[in-house]
VEXDREN-2710 file (C-alpha; in Angstrom, 1 decimal):
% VEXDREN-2710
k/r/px/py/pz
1/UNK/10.7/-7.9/-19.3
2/UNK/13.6/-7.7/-21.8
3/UNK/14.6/-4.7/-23.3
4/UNK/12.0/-4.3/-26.3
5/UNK/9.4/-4.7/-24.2
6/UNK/10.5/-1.6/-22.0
7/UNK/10.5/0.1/-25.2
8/UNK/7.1/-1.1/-26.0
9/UNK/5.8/0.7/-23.0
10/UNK/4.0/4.0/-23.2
11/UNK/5.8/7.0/-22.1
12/UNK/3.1/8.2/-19.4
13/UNK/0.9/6.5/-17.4
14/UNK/-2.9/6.4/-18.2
15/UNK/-6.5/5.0/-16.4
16/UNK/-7.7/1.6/-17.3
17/UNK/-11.2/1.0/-16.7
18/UNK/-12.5/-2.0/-14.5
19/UNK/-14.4/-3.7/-17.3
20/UNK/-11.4/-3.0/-19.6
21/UNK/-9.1/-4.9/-17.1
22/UNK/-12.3/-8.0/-16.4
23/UNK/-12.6/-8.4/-20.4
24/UNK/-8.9/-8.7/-20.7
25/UNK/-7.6/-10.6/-17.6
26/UNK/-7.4/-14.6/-17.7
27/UNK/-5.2/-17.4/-16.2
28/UNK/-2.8/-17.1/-18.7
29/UNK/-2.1/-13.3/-17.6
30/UNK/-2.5/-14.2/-13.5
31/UNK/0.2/-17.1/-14.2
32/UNK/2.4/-14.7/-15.8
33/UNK/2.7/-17.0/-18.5
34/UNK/1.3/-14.6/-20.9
35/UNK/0.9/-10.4/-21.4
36/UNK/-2.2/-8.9/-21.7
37/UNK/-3.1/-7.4/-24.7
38/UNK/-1.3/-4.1/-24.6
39/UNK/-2.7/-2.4/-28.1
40/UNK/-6.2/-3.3/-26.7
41/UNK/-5.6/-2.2/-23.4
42/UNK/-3.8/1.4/-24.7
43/UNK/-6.8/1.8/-26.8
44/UNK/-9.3/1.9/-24.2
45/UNK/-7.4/4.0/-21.8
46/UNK/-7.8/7.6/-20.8
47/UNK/-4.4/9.6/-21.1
48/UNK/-3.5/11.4/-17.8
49/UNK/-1.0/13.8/-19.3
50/UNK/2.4/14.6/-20.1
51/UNK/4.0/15.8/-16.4
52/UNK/7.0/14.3/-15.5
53/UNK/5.5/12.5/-12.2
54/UNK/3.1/10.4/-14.5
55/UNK/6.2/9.0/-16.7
56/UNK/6.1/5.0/-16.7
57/UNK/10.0/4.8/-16.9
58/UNK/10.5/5.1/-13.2
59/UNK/8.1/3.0/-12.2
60/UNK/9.2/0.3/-14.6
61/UNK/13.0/0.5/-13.0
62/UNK/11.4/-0.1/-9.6
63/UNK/9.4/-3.2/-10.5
64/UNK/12.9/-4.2/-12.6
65/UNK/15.2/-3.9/-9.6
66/UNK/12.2/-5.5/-7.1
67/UNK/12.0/-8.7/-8.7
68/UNK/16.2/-8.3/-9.2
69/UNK/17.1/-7.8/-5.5
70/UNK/14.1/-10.5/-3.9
71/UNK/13.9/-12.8/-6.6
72/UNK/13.9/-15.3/-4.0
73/UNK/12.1/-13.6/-0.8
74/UNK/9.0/-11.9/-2.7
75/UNK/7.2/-10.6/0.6
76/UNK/10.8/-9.0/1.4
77/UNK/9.9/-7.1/-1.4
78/UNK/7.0/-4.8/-0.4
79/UNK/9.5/-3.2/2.2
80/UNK/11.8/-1.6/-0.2
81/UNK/9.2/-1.1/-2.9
82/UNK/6.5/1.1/-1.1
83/UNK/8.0/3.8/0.5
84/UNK/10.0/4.0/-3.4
85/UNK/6.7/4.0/-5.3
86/UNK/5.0/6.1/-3.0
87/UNK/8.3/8.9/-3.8
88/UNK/8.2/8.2/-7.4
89/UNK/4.4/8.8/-7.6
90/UNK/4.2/11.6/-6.2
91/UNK/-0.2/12.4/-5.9
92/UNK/-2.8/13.3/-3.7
93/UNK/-4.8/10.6/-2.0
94/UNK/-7.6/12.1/-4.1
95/UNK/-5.2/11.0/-7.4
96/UNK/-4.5/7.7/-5.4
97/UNK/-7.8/6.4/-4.7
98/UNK/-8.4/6.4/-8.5
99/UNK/-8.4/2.6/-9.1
100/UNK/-8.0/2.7/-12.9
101/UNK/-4.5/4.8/-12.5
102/UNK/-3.5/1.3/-10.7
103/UNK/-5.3/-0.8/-13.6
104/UNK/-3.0/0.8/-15.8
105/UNK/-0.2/-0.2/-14.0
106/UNK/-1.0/-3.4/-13.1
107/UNK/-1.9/-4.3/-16.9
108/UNK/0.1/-2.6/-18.8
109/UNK/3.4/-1.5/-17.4
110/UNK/4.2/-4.5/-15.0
111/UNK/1.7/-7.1/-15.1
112/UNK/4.8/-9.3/-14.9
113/UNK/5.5/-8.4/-11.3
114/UNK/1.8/-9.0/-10.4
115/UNK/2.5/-12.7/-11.1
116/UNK/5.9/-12.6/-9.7
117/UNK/5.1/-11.0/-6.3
118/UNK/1.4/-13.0/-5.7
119/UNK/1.4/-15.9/-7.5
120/UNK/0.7/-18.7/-5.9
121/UNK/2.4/-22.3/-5.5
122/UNK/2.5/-24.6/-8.4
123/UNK/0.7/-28.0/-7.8
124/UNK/0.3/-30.8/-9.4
125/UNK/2.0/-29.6/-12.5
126/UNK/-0.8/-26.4/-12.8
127/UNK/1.0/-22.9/-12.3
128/UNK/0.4/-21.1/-8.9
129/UNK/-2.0/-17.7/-10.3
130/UNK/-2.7/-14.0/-8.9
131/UNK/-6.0/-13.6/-8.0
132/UNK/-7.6/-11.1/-10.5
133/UNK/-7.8/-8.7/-7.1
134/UNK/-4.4/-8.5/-7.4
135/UNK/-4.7/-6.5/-11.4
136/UNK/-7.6/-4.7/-10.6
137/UNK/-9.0/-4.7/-6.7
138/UNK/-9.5/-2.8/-3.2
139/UNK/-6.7/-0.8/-2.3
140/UNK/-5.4/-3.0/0.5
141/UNK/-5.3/-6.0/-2.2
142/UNK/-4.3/-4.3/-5.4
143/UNK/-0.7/-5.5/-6.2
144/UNK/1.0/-1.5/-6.7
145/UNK/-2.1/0.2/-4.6
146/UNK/-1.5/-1.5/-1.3
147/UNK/1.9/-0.7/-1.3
148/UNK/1.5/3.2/-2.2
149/UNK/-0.9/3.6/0.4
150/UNK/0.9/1.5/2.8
151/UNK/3.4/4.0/2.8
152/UNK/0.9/7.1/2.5
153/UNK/-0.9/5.5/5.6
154/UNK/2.2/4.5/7.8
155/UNK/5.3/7.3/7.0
156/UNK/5.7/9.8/9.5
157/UNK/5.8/12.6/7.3
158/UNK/9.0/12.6/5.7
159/UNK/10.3/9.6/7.1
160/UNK/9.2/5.9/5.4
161/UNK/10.5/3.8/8.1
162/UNK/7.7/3.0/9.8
163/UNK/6.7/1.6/6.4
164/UNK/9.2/-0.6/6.8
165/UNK/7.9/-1.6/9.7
166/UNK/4.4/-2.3/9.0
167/UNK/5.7/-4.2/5.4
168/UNK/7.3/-7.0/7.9
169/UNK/3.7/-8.3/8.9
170/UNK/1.8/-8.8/5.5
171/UNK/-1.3/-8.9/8.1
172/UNK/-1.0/-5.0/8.7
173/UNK/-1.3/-4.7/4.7
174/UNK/-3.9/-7.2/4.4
175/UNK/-6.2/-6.1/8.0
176/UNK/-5.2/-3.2/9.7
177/UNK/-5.3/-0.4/6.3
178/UNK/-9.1/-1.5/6.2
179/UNK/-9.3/0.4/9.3
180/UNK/-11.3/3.4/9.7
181/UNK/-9.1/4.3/12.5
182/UNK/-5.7/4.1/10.8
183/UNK/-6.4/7.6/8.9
184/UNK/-5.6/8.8/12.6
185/UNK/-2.4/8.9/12.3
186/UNK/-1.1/8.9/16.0
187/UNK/-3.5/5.4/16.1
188/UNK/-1.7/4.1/13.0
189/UNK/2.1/5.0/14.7
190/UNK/0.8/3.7/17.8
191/UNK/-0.1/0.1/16.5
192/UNK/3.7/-0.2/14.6
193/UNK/5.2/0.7/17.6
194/UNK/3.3/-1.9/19.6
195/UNK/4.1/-4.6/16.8
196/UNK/7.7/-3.4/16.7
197/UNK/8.2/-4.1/20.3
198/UNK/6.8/-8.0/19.7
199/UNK/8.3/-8.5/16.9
200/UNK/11.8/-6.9/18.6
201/UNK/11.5/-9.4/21.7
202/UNK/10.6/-12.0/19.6
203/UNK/6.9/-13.2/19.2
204/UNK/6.0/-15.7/17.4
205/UNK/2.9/-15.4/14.8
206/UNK/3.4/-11.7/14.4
207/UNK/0.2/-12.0/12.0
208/UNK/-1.8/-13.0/14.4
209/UNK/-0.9/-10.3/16.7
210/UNK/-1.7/-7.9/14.1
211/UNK/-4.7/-9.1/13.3
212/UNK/-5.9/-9.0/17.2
213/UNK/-4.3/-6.1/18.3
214/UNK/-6.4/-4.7/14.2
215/UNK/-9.7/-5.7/15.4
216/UNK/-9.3/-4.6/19.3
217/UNK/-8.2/-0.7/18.3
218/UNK/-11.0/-0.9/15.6
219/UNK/-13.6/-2.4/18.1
220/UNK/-12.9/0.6/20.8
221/UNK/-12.8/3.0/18.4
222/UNK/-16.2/2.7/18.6
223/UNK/-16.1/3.8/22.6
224/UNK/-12.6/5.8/22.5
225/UNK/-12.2/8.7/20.5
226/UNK/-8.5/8.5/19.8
227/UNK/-8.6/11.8/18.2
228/UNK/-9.1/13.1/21.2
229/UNK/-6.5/11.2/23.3
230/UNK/-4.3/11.8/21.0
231/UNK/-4.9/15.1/19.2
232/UNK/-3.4/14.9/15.5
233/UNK/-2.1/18.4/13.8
234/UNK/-3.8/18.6/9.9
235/UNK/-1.0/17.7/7.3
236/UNK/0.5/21.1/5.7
237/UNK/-1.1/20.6/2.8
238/UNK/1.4/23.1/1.0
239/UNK/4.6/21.3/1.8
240/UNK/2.8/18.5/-0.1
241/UNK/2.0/20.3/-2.7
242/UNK/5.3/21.7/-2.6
243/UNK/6.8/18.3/-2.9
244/UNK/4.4/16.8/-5.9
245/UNK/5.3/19.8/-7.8
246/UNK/9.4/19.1/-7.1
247/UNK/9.0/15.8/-9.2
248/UNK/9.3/17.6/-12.6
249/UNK/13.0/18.5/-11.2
250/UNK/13.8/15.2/-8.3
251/UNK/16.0/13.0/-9.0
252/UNK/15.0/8.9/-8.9
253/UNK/14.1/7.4/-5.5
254/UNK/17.6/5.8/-4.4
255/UNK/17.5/2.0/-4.3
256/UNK/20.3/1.6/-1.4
257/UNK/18.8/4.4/1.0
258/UNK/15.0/5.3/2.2
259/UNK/14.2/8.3/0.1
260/UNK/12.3/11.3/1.6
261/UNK/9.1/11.7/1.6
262/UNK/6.8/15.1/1.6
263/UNK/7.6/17.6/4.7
264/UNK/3.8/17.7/5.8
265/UNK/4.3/17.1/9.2
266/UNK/5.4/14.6/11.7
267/UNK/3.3/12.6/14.0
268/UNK/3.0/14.2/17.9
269/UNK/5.1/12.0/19.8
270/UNK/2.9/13.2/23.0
271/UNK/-0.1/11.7/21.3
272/UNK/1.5/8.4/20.3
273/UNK/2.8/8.1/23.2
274/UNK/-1.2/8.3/24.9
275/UNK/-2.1/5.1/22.6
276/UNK/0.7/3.1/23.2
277/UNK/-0.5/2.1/26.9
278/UNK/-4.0/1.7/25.4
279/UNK/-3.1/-0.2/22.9
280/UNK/-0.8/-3.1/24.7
281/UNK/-3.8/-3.4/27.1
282/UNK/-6.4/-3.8/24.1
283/UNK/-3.6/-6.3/22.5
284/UNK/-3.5/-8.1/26.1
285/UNK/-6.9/-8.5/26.3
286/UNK/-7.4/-9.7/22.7
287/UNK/-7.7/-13.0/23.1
288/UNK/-9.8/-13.0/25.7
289/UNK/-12.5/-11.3/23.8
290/UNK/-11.7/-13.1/20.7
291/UNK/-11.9/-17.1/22.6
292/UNK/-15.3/-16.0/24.2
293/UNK/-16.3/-15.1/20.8
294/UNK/-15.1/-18.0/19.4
295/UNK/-14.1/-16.6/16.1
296/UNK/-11.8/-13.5/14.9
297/UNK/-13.3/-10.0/14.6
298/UNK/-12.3/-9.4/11.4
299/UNK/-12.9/-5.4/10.3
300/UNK/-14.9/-4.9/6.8
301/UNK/-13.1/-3.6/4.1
302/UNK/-13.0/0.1/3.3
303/UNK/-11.4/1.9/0.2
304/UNK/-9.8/5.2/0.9
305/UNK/-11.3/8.0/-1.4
306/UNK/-8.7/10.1/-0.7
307/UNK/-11.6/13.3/-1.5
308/UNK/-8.8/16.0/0.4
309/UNK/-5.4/16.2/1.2
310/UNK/-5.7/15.2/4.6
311/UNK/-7.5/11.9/5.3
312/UNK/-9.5/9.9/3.0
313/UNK/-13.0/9.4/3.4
314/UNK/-15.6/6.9/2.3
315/UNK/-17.9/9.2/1.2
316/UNK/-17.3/7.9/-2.3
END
């Protein structure tokens, strides 16, 4: 995007409506060959307000210096960007689970990167395309919503680096944030620090290991109650407060360090700890289960609705 087009952009960010985004979204736009239709699409979108947190500026610089750094390693990219969207847009998960905020953003104010980071291969002369999931879709698929709630899902508190962690397996972005289970949030430490270990001695297919080791913690969920193995203190749901309110004075998210997220807790480490066992027997025993099934248990998806500060819930 050159440099009138970043002046084209609106100053806040807004909600786009699903049909607005389906009237308005064609291969063109999912090749990146073309823009959407910005005066239509700023028509028909609801204003969110003037606070500083909802300025499209930031964001815009992050998508920038994204496609800058891993122009030629686009999955490297989702490592570097979540943790920094997630501290740039600072929200509840009740403001997060509000798919036309991520319309808006997808559309309007970077639908560039959408092609960039999920287009796929050109062949036979025809321009690889994003899927139209990627513009406007289920939080684990949405091109700027999977990464904000990767890192909502996956930091320990203040600290991003587990986001890191579960960024290096697209699989854990693509299987295991359906999970019911992963609003637990010893369960979802437990599970990077299982796929951490593999992917530390070396296994091959980490995807595959995700995806098994996904299914098995989801499929004795249904038998263990890891909340109660593994108690789980509720979030301090002040400090977060605290910390959305700080980004009308905090400075941008720093590109060359992790920044800091809200100080709402950290994870037990008694109650990770519990899982971890559990978990590398589940993961040994996953393909077992899985060959006398004869295909993958695959867990439905689920879209956070973020209705409290503490986990989100599919009442909506």
């Amino acid at each position: 995007m050159n440099n009138a087009d970043v002046r084209e952009l609106p100053p806040y960010l807004a909600l786009l409506a699903d049909a607005a985004v389906a009237k308005h979204i064609g291969r063109a736009v999912q090749t990146g060959q073309e823009r959407p239709p910005q005066v239509a699409l700023r028509r028909a979108a609801e204003t969110l307000g003037a606070a500083h947190r909802w300025r499209t500026e930031p964001v815009r610089a992050l998508v920038d210096e994204a496609m800058r750094r891993f122009e030629d390693r686009r999955t490297a990219a989702d490592g570097w960007f979540a943790p920094r969207l997630h501290a740039t847009l600072r929200m509840t998960r009740a403001e997060a689970a509000e798919g036309r905020l991520w319309n808006f953003i997808a559309m309007v104010v970077a639908p560039d990167y959408v092609a960039w980071r999920h287009r796929g291969s050109d062949k036979d002369g025809v321009p690889g395309a994003a899927t139209a999931a990627r513009f406007c879709g289920p939080h684990y698929t949405q091109a700027f919503s999977r990464l904000w709630w990767a890192a909502e899902l996956f930091r320990d508190g203040a600290d991003y680096r587990p986001t890191e962690t579960a960024c290096r397996v697209q699989d854990v972005l693509q299987t295991t944030m359906r999970l019911d289970v992963i609003d637990h949030r010893p369960t979802a430490q437990a599970i990077l620090k299982v796929l951490d270990r593999r992917l530390s001695a070396g296994a091959s297919r980490p995807g595959d290991l995700a995806n098994a080791l996904s299914a098995a913690v989801n499929a004795a969920g249904s038998t263990l109650v890891y909340d109660v193995l593994a108690p789980d203190l509720p979030a301090d749901t002040d400090a977060l407060q605290d910390w959305i309110d700080d980004a009308e004075d905090a400075a941008a998210a720093p590109w060359d360090r992790l920044p800091e997220g809200p100080q709402d807790g950290e994870v037990s480490r008694a109650s990770i700890d519990a899982l971890i066992p559990i978990f590398e027997q589940l993961l040994a025993e996953a393909p077992i289960r899985e060959r006398s099934a004869g295909k993958k248990s695959v867990p439905g998806p689920r879209l956070p609705t973020g209705v409290s500060l503490g986990k989100p819930s599919d009442n909506l």
